[in-house]
N, CA, C and O of each residue as an XYZ file, in Angstrom:
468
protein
N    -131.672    133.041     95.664
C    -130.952    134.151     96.269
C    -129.863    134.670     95.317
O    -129.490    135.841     95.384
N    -129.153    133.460     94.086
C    -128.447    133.915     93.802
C    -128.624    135.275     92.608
O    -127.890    136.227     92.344
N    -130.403    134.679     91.894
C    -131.265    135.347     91.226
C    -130.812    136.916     91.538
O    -130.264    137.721     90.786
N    -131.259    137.065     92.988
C    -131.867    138.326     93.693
C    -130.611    139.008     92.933
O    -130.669    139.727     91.935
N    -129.372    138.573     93.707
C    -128.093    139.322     94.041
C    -127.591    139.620     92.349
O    -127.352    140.827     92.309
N    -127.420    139.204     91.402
C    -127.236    139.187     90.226
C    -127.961    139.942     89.595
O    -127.414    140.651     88.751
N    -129.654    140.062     89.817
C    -130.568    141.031     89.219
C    -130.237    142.297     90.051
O    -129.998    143.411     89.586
N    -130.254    142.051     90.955
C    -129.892    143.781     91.971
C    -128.370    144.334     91.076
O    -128.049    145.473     90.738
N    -127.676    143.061     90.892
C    -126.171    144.097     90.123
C    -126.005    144.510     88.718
O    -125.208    145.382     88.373
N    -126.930    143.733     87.758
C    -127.517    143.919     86.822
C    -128.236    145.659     86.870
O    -127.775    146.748     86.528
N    -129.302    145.315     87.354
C    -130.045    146.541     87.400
C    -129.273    147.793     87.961
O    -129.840    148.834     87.629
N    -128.462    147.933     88.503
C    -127.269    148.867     89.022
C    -126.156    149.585     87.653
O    -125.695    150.716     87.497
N    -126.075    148.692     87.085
C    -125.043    148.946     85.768
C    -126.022    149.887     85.235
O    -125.560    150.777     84.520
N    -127.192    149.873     85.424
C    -128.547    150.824     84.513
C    -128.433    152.222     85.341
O    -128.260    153.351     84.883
N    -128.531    151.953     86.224
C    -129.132    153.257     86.832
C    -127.711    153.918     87.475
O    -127.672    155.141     87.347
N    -126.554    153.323     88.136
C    -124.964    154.237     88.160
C    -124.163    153.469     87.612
O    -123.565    152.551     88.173
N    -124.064    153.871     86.145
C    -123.210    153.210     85.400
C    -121.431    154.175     85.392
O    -120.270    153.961     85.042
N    -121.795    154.654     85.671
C    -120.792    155.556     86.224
C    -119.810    154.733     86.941
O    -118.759    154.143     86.689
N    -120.592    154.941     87.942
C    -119.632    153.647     89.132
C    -118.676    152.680     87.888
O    -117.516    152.724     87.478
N    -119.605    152.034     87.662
C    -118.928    150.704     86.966
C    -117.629    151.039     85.773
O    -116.545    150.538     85.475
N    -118.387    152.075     85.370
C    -117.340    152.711     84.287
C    -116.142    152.907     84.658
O    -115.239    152.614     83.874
N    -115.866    153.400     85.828
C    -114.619    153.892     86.006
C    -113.714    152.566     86.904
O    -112.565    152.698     87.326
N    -114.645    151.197     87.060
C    -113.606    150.077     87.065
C    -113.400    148.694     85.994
O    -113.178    147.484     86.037
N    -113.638    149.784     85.049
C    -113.381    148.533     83.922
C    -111.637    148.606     83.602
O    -110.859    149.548     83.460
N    -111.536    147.638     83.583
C    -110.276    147.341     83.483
C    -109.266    148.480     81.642
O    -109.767    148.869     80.587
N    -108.219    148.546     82.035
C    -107.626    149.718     80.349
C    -107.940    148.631     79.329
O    -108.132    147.415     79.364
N    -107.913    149.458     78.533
C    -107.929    148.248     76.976
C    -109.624    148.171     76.881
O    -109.932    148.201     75.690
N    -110.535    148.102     77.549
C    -112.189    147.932     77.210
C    -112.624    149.295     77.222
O    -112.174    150.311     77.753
N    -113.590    149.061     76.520
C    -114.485    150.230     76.267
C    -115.403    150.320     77.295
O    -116.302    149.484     77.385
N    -115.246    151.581     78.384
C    -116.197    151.366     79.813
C    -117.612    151.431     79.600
O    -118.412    150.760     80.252
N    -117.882    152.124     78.817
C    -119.820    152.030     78.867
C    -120.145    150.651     78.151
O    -120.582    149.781     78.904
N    -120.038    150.407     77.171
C    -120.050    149.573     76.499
C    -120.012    148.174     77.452
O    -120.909    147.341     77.587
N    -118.753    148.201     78.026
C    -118.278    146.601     79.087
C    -119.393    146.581     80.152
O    -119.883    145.465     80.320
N    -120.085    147.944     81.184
C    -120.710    148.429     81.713
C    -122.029    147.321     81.571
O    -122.351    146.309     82.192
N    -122.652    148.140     80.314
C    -123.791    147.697     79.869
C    -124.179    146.630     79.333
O    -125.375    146.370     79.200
N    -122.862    145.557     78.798
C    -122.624    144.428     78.646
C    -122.879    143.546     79.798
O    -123.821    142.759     79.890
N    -121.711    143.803     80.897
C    -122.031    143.016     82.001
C    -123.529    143.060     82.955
O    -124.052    142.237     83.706
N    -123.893    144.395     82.528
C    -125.331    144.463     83.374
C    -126.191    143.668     82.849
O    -126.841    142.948     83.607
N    -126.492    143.577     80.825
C    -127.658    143.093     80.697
C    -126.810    141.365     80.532
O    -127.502    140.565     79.901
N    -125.443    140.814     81.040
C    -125.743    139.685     81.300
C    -126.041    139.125     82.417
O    -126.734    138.110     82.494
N    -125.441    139.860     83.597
C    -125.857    139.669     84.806
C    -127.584    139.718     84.914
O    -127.939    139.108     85.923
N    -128.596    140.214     84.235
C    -129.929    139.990     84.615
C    -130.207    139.126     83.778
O    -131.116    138.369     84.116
N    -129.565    138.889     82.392
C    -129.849    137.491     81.353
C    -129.844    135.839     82.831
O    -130.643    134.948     83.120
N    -128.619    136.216     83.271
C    -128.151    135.095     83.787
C    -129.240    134.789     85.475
O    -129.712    133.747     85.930
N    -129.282    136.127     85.950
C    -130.500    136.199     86.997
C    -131.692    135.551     86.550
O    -132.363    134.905     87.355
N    -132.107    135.680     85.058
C    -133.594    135.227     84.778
C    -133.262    133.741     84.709
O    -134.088    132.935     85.137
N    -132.190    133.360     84.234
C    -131.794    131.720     83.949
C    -131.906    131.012     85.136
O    -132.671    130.049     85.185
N    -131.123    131.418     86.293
C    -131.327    130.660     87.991
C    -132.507    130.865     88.055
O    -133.010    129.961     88.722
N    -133.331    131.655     87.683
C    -134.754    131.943     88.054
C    -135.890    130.729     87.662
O    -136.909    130.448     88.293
N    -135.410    130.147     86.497
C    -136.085    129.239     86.024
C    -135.748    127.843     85.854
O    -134.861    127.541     85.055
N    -136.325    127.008     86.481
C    -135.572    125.713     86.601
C    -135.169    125.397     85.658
O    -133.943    125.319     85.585
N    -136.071    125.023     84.347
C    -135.283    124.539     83.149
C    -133.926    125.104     83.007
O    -133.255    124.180     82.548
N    -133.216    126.080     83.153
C    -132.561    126.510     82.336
C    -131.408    127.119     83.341
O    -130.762    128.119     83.026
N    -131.158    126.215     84.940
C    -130.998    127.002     85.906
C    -129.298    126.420     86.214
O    -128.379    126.979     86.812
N    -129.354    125.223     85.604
C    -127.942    124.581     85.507
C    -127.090    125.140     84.438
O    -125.938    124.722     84.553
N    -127.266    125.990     83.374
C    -126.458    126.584     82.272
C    -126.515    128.141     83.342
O    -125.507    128.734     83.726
N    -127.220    128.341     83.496
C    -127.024    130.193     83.996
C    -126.352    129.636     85.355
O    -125.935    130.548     86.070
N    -126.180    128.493     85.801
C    -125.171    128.522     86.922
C    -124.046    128.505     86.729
O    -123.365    129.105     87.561
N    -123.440    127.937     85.756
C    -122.004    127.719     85.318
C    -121.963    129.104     84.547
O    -120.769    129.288     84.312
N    -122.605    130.032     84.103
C    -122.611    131.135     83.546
C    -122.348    132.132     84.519
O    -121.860    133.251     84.362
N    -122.718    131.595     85.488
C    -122.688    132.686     86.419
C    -121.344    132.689     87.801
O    -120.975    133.455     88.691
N    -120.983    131.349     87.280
C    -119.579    131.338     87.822
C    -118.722    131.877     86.812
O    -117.739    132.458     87.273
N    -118.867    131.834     84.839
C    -117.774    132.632     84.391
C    -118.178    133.947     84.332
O    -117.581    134.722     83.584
N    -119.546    134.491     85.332
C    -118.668    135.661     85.148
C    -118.444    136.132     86.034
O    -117.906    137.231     85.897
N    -118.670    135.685     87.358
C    -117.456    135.990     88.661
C    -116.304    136.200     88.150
O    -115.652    137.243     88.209
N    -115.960    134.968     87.508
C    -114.474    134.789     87.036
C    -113.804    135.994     85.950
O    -112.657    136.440     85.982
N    -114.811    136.320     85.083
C    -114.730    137.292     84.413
C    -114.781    138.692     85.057
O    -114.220    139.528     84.349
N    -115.222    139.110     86.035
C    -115.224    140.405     86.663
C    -114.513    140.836     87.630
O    -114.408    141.982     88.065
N    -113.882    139.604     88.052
C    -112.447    140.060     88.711
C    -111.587    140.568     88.318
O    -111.097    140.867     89.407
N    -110.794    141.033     87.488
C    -110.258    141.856     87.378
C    -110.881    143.329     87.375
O    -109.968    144.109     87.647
N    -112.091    144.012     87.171
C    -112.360    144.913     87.544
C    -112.399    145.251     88.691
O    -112.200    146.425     89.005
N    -112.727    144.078     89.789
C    -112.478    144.120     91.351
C    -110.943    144.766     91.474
O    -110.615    145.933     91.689
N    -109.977    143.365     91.219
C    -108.725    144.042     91.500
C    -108.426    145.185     90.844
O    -107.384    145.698     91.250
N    -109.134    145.931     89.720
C    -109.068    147.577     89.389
C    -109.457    148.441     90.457
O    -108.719    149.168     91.122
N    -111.021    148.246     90.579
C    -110.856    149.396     91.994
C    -110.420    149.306     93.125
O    -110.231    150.192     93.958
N    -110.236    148.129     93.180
C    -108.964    148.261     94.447
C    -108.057    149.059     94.622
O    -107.809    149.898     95.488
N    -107.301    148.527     93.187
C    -106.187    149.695     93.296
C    -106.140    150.579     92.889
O    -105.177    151.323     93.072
N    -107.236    150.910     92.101
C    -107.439    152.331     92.351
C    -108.044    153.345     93.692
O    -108.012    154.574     93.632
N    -108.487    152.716     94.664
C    -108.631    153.370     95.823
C    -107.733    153.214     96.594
O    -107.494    154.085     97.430
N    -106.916    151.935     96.509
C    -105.128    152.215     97.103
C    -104.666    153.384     96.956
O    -104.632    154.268     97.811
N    -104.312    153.427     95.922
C    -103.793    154.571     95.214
C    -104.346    156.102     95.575
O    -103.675    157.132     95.508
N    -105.674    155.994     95.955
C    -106.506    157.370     95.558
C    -105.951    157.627     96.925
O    -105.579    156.759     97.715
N    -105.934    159.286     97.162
C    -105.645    160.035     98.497
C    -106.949    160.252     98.956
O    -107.279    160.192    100.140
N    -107.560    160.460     98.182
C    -109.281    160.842     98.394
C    -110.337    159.774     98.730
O    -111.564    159.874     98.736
N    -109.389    158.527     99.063
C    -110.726    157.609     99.255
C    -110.463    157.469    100.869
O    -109.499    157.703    101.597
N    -111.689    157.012    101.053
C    -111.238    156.568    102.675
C    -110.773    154.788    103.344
O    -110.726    153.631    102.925
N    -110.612    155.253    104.110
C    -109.829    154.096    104.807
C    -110.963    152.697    104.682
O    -110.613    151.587    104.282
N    -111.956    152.954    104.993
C    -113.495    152.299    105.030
C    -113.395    151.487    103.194
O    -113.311    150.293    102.904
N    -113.425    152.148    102.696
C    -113.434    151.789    101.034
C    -112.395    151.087    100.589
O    -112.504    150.136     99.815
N    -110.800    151.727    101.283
C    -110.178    150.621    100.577
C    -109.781    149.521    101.366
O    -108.775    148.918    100.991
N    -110.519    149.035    102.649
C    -110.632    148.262    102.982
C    -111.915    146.831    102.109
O    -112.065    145.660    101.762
N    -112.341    147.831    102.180
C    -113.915    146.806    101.480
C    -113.493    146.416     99.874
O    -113.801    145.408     99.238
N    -112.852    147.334     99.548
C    -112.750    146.880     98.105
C    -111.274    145.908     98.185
O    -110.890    145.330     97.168
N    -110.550    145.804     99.416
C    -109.340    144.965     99.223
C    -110.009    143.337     99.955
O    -109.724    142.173     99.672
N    -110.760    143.783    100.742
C    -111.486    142.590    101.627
C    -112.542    141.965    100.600
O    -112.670    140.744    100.684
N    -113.399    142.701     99.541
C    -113.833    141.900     98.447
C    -113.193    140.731     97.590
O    -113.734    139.654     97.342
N    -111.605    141.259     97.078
C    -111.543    140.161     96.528
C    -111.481    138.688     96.670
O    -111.767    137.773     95.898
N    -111.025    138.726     97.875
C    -110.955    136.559     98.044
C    -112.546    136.424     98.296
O    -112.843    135.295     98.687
N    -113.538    137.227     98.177
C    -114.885    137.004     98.286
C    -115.691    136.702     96.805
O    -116.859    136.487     96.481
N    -114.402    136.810     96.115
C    -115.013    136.118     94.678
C    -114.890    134.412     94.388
O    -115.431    133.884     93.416
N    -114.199    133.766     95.260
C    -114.011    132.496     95.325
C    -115.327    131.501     95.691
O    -115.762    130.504     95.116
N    -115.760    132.210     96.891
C    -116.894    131.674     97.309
C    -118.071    131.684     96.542
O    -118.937    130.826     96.714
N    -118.207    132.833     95.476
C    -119.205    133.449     94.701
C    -119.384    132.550     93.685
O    -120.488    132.278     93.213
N    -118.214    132.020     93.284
C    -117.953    131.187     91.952
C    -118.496    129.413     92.347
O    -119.107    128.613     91.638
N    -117.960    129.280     93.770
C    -118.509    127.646     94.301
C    -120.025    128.302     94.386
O    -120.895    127.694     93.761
N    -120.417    129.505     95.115
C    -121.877    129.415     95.026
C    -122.554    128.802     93.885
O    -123.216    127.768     93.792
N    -122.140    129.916     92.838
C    -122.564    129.985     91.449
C    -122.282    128.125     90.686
O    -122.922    127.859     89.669
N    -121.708    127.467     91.048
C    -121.403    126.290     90.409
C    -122.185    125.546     91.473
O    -122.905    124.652     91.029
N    -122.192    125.727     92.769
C    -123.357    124.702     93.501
C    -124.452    124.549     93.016
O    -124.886    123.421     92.783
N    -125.402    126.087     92.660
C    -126.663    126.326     92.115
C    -126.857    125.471     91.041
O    -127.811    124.694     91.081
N    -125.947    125.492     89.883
C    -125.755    124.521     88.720
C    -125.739    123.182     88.900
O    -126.336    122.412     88.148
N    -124.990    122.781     90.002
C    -124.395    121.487     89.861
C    -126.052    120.473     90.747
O    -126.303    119.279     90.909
N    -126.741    121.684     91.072
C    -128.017    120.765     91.984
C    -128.927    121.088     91.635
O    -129.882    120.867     92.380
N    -129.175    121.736     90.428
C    -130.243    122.292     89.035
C    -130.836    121.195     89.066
O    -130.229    120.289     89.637
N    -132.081    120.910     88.533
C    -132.930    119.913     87.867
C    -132.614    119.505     87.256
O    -132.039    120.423     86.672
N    -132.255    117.854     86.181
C    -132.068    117.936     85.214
C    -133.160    118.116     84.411
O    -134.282    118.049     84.912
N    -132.976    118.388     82.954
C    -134.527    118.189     81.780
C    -133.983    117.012     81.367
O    -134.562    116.326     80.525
């Protein structure tokens, strides 16, 4: 499942990269970080996918929960901020973040009960 959810966000950076662009954190280069995080997020989807190799793309896939939080807390506040967003959005994007905690024990459970080779 964790496959699914990682390849679905992967494949998203491809097709509205837009979106993503405009919550990369200042200081990175947005298409670039964009297209980075997409083709690791499906690198790391194919890794859970395959047993051999399902305990490294799990701990991979907790750093990059860990790593993409701060773009979370970017659009957050940037829809705080925005007059134009709605109430609905910056709820979801403020109610996302403590939902990266769980993402990261997911992501390290998957690993930690991998097969060994």
């Amino acid at each position: 499942m964790l496959a699914v959810l990682l390849g679905g966000a992967g494949v998203m950076h491809f097709i509205r990269p837009r979106h993503f662009d405009r919550i990369v954190p200042p200081g990175l280069p947005p298409r670039t970080t964009t297209l980075a995080s997409g083709v690791a997020e499906l690198g790391i989807a194919v890794g859970l996918a395959v047993p051999a190799t399902r305990r490294a793309a799990g701990l991979a896939a907790a750093a990059l929960f860990v790593a993409v939080f701060p773009a979370n807390v970017t659009m957050a506040r940037d829809l705080l901020d925005s007059a134009r967003s709605t109430r609905a959005s910056r709820l979801v994007a403020v109610a996302r973040l403590p939902l990266q905690a769980p993402l990261v024990a997911w992501a390290l459970r998957v690993g930690r009960h991998a097969p060994r080779r």
